[in-house]
N, C-alpha and C positions, 0 to 999 in steps of 0.2 A: 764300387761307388754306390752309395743308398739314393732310391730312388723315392721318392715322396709323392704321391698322385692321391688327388680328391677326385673321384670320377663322378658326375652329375649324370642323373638319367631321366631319356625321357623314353616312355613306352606306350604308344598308344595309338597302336597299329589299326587296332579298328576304325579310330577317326579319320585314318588316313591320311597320318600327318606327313609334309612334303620335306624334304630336307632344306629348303629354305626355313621352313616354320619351326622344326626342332633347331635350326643353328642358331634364329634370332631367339628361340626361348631358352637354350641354354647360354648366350651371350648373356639375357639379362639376369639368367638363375646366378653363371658366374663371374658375373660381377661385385652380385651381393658378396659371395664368398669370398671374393679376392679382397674388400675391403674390408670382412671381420676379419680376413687372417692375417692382413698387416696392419689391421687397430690390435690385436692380440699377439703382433710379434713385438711392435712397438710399446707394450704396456706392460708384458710381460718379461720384458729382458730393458738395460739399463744399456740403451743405444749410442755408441760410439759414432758409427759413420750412417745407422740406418739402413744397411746396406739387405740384412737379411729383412727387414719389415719390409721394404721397398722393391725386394725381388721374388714376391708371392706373384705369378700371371697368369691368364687363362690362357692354354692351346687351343688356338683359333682352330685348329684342326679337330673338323667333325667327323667323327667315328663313328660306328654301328659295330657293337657287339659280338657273339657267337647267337643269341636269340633273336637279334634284329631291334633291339634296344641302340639308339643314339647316344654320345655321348661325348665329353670335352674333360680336359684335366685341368686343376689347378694346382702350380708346384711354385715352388720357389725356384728359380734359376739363378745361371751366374755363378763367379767364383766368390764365396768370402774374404776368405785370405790365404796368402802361403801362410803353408807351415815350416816347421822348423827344418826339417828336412827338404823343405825351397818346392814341396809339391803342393800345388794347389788345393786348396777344398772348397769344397762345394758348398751354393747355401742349401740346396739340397740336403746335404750330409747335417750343416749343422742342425738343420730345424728337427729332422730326426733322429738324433743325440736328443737335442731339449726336448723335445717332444716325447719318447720314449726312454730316456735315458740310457747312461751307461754305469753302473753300479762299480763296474771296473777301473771307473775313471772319477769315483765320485759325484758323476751328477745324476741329480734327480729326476724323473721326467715331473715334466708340466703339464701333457697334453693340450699345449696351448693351440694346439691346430685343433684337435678333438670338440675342447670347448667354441672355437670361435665356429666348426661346421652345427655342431647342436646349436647356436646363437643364431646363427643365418637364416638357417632350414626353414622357419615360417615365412618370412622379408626374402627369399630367395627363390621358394614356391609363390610365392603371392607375386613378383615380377613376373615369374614364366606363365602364368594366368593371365594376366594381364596382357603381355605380348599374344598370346591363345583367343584371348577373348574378341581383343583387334582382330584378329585374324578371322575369324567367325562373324563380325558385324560387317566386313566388306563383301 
């Protein structure tokens, strides 16, 4: 089963940042990303139930790296739909189909996740600043 992860990072050991201050700056870095990637599932695919736009989420669970780098996922979850053979699939699976394609199967990729993380990336830095900067004015 494909597995789809945007990993957000925050590194910046020297500041001494506490795992409460990388959880709340990456909650608000992935936020921003979780709403370009379902304005860009939504816009780029012709939406029957919404289901794969609407199952883009951040893993609340906060990680630290092999380097000591922070960090959270955002994937799409849930099932899509069965298929034909009555086994589930994943929105996982489809979004990296559309996303990367499958030439095999006739579809193109989109990189619609690709564009919507390059879209985020300054509005998604500029939250986690933001939350940093609160944090340095108390």
């Amino acid at each position: 089963m494909a597995k789809m992860t945007t990993i957000t990072n925050v590194s910046l050991d020297e500041l001494n940042i506490t795992e409460d201050l990388a959880n709340a700056m990456l909650d608000a870095k992935g936020a921003i990303i979780v709403q370009k990637e379902r304005e860009a599932a939504a816009s780029t695919f012709k939406q029957h139930t919404g289901n794969l736009a609407n199952s883009f989420t951040l893993n609340k669970t906060l990680k630290k790296d092999k380097s000591g780098r922070y960090y959270k996922s955002v994937s799409p979850v849930g099932v899509h739909h069965i298929g034909k053979n009555g086994k589930s699939i994943s929105n996982a699976e489809v979004a990296f189909v559309q996303n990367y394609g499958a030439p095999q199967r006739n579809i193109k990729a989109t990189h619609f996740i690709d564009k919507a993380n390059d879209a985020a990336e300054a509005e998604a830095t500029a939250a986690a600043e933001e939350v940093f900067n609160e944090y340095i004015k108390e």
